[in-house]
C-alpha distance (Angstrom), angle and dihedral (degrees) to the residues before:
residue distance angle dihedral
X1 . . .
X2 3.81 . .
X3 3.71 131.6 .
X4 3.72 109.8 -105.7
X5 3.65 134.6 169.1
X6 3.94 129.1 -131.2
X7 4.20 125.7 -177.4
X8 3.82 95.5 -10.5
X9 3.93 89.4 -52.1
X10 4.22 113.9 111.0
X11 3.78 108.4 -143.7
X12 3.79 122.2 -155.1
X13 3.68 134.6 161.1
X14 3.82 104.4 -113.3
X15 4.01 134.0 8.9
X16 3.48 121.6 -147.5
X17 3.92 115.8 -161.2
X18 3.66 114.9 -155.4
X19 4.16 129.2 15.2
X20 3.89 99.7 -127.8
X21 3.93 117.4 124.0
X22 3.63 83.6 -83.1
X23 3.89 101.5 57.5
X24 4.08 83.3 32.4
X25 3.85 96.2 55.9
X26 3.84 86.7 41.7
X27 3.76 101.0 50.5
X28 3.81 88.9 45.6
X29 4.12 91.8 56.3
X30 3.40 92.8 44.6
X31 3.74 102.5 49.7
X32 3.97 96.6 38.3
X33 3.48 77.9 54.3
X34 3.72 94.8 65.4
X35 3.82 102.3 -101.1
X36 3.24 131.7 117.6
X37 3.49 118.6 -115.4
X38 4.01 140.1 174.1
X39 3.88 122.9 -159.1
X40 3.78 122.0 -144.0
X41 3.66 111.5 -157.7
X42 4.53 108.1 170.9
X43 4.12 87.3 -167.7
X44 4.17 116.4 75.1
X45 3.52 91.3 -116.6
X46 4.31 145.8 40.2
X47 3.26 130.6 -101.0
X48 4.17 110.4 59.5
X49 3.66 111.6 -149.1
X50 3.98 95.7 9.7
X51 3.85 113.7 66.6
X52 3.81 132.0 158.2
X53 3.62 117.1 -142.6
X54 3.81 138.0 172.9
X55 3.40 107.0 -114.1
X56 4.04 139.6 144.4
X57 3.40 81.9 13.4
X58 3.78 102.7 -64.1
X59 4.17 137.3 69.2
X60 3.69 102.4 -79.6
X61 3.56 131.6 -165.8
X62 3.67 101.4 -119.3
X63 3.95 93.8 178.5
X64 4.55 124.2 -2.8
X65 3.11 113.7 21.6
X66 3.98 116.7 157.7
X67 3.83 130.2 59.9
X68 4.17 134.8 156.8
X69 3.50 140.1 -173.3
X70 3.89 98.8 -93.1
X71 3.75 83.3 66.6
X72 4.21 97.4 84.4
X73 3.75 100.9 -173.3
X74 4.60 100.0 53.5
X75 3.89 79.9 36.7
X76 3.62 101.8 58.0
X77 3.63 84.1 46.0
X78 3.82 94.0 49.3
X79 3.49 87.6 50.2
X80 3.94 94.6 51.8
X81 3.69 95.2 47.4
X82 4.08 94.6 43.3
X83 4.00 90.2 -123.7
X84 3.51 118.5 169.8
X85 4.03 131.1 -141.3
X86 3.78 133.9 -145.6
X87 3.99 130.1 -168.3
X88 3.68 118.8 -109.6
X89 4.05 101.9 -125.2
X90 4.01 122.2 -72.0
X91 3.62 103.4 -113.8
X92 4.12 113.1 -120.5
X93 3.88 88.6 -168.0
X94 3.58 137.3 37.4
X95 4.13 134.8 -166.3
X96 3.69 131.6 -169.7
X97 3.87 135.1 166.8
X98 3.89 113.7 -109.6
X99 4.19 109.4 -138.4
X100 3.74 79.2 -85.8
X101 3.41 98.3 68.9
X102 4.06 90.2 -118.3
X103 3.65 116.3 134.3
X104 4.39 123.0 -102.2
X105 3.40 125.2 -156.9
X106 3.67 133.2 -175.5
X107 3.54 141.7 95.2
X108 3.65 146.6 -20.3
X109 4.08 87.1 -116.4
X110 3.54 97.1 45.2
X111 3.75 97.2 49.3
X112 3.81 89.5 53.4
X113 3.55 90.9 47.2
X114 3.63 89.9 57.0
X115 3.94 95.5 48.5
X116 3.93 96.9 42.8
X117 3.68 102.4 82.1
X118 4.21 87.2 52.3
X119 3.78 98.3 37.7
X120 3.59 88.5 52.9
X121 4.15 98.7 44.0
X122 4.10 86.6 39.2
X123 3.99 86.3 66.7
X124 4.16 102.8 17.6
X125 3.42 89.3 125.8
X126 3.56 106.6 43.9
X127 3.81 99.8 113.9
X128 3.59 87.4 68.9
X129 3.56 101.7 40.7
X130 3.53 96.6 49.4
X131 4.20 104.4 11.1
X132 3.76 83.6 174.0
X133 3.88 134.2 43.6
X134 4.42 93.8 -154.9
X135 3.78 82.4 60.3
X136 3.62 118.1 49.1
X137 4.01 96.7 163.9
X138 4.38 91.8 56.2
X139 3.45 113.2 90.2
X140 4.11 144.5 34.9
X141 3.66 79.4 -44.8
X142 3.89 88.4 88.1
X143 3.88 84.0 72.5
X144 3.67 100.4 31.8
X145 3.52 98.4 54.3
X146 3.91 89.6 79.3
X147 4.06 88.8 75.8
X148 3.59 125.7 80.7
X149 4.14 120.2 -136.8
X150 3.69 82.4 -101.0
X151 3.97 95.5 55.4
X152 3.67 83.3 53.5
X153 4.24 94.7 53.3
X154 3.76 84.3 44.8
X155 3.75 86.2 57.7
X156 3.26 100.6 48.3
X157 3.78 116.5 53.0
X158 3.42 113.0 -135.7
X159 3.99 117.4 176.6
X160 3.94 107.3 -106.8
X161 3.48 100.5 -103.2
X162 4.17 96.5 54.6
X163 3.56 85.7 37.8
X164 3.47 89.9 63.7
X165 3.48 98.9 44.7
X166 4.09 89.9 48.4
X167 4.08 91.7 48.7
X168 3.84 82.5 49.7
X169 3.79 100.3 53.1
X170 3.95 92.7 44.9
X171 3.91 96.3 47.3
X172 3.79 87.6 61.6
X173 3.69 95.2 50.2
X174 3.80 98.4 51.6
X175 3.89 91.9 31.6
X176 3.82 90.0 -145.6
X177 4.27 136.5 84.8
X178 3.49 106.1 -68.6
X179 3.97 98.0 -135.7
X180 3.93 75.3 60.1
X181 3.41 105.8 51.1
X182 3.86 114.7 77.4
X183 4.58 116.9 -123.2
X184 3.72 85.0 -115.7
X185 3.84 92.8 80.8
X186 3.86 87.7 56.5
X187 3.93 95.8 42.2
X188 3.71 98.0 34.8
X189 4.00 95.4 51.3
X190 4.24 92.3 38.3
X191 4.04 74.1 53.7
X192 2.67 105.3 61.8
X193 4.40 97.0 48.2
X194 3.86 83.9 65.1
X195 4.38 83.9 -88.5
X196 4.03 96.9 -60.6
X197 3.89 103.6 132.5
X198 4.30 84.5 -168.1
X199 4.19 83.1 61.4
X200 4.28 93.1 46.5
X201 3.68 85.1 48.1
X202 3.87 96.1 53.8
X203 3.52 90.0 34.5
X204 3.55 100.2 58.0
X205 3.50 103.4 40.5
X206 3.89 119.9 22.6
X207 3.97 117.2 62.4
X208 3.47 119.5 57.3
X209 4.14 124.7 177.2
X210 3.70 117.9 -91.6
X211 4.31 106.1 -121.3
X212 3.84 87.6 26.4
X213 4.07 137.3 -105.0
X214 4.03 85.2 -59.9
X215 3.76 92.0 67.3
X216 3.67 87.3 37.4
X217 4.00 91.5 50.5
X218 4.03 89.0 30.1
X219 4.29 90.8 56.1
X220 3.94 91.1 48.7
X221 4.25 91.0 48.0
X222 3.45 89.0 56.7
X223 3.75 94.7 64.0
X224 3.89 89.5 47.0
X225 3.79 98.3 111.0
X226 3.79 88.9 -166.8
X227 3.77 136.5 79.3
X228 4.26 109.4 -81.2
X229 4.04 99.7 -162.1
X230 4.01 110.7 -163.7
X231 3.36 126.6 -170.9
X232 4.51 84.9 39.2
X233 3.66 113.2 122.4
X234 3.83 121.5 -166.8
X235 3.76 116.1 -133.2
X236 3.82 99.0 172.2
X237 3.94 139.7 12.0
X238 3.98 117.9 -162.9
X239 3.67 127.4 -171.2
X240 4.12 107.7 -153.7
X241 3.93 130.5 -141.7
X242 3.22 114.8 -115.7
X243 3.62 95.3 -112.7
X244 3.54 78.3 70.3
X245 3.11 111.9 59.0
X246 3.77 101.2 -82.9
X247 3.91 132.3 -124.8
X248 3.79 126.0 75.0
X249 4.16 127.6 -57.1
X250 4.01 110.4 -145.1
X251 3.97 109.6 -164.4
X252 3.56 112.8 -161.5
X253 3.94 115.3 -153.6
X254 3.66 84.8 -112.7
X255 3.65 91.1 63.1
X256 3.56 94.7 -110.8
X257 4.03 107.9 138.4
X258 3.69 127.3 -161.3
X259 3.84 125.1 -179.6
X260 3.72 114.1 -154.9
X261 3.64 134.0 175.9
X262 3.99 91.9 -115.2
X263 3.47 135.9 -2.9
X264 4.09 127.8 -159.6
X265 3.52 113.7 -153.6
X266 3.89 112.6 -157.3
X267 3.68 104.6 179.5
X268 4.03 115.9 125.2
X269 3.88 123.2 -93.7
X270 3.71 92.2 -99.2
X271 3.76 100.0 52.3
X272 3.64 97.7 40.9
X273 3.99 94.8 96.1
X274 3.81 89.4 63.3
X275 3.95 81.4 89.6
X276 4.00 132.7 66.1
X277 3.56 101.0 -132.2
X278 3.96 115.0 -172.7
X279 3.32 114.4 -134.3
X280 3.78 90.4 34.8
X281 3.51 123.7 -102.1
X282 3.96 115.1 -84.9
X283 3.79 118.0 -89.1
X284 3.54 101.5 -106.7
X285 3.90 87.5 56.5
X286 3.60 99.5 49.4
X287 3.91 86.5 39.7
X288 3.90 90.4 56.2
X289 3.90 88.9 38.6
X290 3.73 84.7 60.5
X291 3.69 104.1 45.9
X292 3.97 89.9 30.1
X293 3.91 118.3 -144.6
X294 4.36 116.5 -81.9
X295 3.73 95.2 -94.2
X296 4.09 113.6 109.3
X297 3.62 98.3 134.6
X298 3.55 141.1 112.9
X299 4.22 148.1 -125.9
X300 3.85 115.6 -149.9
X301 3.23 126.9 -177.8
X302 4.03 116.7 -151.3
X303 3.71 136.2 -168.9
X304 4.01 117.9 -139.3
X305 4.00 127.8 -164.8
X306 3.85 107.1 -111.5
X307 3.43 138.7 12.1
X308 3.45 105.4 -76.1
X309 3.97 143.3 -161.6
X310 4.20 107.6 -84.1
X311 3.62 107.5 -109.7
X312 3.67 143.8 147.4
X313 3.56 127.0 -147.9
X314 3.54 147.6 -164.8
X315 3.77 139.0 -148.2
X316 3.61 129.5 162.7
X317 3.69 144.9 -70.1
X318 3.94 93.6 -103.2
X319 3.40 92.9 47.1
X320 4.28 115.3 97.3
X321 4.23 87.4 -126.4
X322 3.74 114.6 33.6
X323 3.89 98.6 161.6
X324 4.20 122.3 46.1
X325 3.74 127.5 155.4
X326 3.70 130.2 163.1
X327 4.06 109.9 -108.6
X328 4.05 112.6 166.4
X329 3.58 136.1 27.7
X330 3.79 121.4 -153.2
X331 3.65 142.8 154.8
X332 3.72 129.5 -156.8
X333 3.88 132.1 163.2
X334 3.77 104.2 -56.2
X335 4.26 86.1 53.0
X336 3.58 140.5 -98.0
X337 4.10 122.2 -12.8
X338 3.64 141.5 176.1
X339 3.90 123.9 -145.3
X340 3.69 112.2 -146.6
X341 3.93 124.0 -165.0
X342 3.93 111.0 -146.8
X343 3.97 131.2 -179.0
X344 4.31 129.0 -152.0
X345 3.69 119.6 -160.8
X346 4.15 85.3 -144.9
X347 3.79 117.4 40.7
X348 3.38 95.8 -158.3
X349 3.81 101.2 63.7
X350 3.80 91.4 72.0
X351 3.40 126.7 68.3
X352 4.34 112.7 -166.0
X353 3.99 86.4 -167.8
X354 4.03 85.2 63.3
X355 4.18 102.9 65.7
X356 3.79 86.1 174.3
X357 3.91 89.7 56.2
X358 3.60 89.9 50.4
X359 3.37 95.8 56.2
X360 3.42 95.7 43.0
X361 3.98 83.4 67.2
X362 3.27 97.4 51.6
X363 3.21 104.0 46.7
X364 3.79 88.3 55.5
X365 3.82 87.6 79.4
X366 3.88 115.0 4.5
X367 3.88 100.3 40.0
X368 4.12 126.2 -175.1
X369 3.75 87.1 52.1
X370 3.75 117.0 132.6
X371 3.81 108.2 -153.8
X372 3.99 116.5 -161.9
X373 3.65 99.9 164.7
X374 3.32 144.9 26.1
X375 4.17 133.7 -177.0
X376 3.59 138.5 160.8
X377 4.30 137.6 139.4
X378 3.46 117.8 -114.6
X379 3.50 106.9 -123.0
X380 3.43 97.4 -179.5
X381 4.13 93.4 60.2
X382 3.82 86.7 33.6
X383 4.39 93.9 110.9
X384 4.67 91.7 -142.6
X385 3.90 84.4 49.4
X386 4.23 117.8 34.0
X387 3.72 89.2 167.6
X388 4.13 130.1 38.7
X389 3.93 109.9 -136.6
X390 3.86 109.2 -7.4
X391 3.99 119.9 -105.3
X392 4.05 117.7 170.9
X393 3.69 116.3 -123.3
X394 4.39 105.7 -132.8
X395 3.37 116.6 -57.9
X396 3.69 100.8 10.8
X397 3.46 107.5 95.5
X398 4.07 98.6 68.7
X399 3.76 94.1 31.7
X400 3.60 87.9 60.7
X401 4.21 118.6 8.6
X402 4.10 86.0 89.0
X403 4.10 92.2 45.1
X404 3.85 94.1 51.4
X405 3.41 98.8 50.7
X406 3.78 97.1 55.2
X407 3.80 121.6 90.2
X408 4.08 123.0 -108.5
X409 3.78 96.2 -144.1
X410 3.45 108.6 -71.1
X411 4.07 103.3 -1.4
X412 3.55 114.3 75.6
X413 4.03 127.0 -167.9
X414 3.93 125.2 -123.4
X415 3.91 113.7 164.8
X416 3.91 134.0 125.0
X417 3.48 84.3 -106.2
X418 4.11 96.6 68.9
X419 4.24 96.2 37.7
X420 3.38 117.0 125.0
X421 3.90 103.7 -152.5
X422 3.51 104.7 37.8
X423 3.77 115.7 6.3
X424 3.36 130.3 -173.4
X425 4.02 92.4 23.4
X426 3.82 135.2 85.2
X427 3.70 92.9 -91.3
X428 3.73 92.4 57.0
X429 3.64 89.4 51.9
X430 3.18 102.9 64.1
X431 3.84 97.1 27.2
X432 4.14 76.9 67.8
X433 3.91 92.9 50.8
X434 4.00 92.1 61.2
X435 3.11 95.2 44.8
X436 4.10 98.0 57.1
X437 3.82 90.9 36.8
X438 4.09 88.5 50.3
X439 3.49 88.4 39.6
X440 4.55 90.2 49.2
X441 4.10 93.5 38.7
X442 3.64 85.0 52.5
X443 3.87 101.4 58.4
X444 4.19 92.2 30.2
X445 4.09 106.5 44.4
């Protein structure tokens, strides 16, 4: 089944909107499959929320970074593509605010000693709230979801100082306020790592690919037998009667307008509105495009005079930076530098244009750092994102995980944001692609 064109109006048998690892994984299914599909990608490159880029001087992670092998979907896919991984570096220091605000140091041991006791009580009952990871809505969690991560620290009386350290370690995971940021995040991803919090931790922040995401992305593209079109934003999506012809109408803000017989739209919950779709969207994604998902936060990536000691550190959830850990070492002509990669629950209590800002919040809890540059994207200003790696706010994730997966006629959903194992990360990206493409090969061959 070719792509053809009749009265101005290119016909094919599947659109895919968007060129992440979802709308990659999907367009590759579908046209191995013997369908003919075109990719619409609005940015001037692949891979949606993950993107290498040259900066600082070094390949930076400007979006995903971190995968692992308990993560079935990315690893498959690592495994097809013979990437490699490489460990970010073992800290040999740690620092931490006390419930004072003063700044801890010590070790890698003692700082897990400190957090253990809450980790563990944070998710205790996890095997009941979420008995298994493929189905995040089954369980206790149908009640639980109601409470935010900060409910749950409220409940469980922690002294101040490992309460601090705990609130710490889970505002950097979900990148977002944790009285925000719904207990299904923590139960769901612990989940889905068999319920060891240790595993989640090393899972979702240690190994990142050697060559980058844009290899990654860049090795999947290449098995795309369709068309990818960059630089092609869609402004509206319109499913026809019959008495019209049938199938789906894709207008391009160009004008351009391509009918297929289904179309999977992968962009993120928060971004989805940026296209007129006709029939509206389903409730639950005009709902969640309303209240938008728990993520606000930011990534930064910061350049520091010197090589200095590896470390990570944590502050708090007021603070602008609450995660910062050393992650390359480099030297060019003006000496010896370290890049550092640092998160923010709130992206808009940082501003990169303000250097003395920026090292105001770092040295609020790794001092004796000298910070000469600082870069990042805003992903949560950024119009194809809204959001950087999705977390559900309470309550949303079973009101609506079941909803967003299921087709609206003829467009279907694969995103991060609707995976059942491990959503809002790479994995559940493309664990989302198969299943539209299986799900569209399956009603069309």
């Amino acid at each position: 089944m070719g792509a053809h064109t009749e009265a101005s109006i290119e016909s094919v048998d599947v659109i895919v909107i968007g060129a992440g690892f979802a709308g990659l994984t999907a367009a590759r299914e579908l046209g191995q499959a013997g369908l003919s599909v075109i990719t619409l990608e609005a940015r001037d490159r692949i891979g949606g929320r993950t993107w290498t880029d040259h900066r600082l001087g070094h390949d930076l992670e400007m979006g995903a970074n971190w995968i692992h092998w308990v993560q079935p979907h990315v690893w498959a896919e690592v495994t097809r593509y013979g990437r490699e991984i490489t460990r970010s570096p073992v800290a040999d220091e740690a620092y931490w605010h006390g419930p004072d605000g003063t700044p801890r140091k010590g070790t890698l041991a003692e700082f897990m000693a400190l957090i253990e006791d809450g980790q563990q009580r944070l998710i205790d009952d996890v095997r009941t709230a979420i008995p298994r990871g493929v189905e995040p809505t089954v369980g206790a969690i149908q009640d639980l979801d109601r409470l935010s991560i900060q409910d749950r620290f409220d409940e469980i009386g922690l002294d101040p100082e490992a309460r601090a350290a705990n609130e710490s370690v889970w505002v950097g995971h979900v990148n977002a306020p944790l009285d925000q940021t719904g207990l299904s995040s923590a139960l769901r991803w612990v989940s889905a790592t068999g319920g060891h919090w240790q595993l989640m931790h090393e899972a979702s922040a240690t190994y990142r690919v050697v060559d980058g995401m844009r290899g990654f992305t860049d090795a999947i593209a290449s098995d795309v037998p369709g068309e990818i079109r960059l630089g092609t934003t869609v402004a509206s999506v319109t499913q026809q009667a019959t008495a019209a012809g049938g199938g789906i109408i894709v207008e391009t803000t160009g004008g351009t307008r391509i009918r297929a017989q289904k179309v999977v739209s992968t962009l993120p919950a928060n971004a989805i509105a940026g296209i007129t779709f006709s029939p509206a969207l389903p409730e639950a994604w005009q709902r969640l495009g309303r209240e938008t998902v728990a993520s606000q936060g930011t990534k930064v990536w910061l350049r520091a005079k010197g090589h200095v000691p590896r470390f990570f550190a944590y502050a708090s959830q007021s603070d602008p930076l609450s995660v910062l850990k050393a992650e390359f070492y480099c030297t060019d002509e003006e000496g010896d530098y370290t890049i550092l990669v640092g998160f923010g629950p709130d992206h808009t209590r940082i501003d990169l244009d303000d250097l003395a800002g920026v090292q105001a919040a770092v040295d609020l809890f790794r001092p004796g750092l000298e910070i000469t540059e600082v870069t990042a994207h805003d992903w949560m200003t950024d119009p194809l994102s809204m959001n950087t790696w999705m977390t559900h706010r309470p309550g949303q994730l079973t009101r609506d995980l079941t909803e967003l997966r299921e087709p609206a006629g003829d467009l279907h959903f694969a995103t991060t944001d609707n995976a059942n194992l491990w959503g809002g990360f790479i994995d559940g990206a493309i664990e989302s692609g198969l299943r539209e493409a299986r799900r569209i090969i399956g009603v069309l061959r």
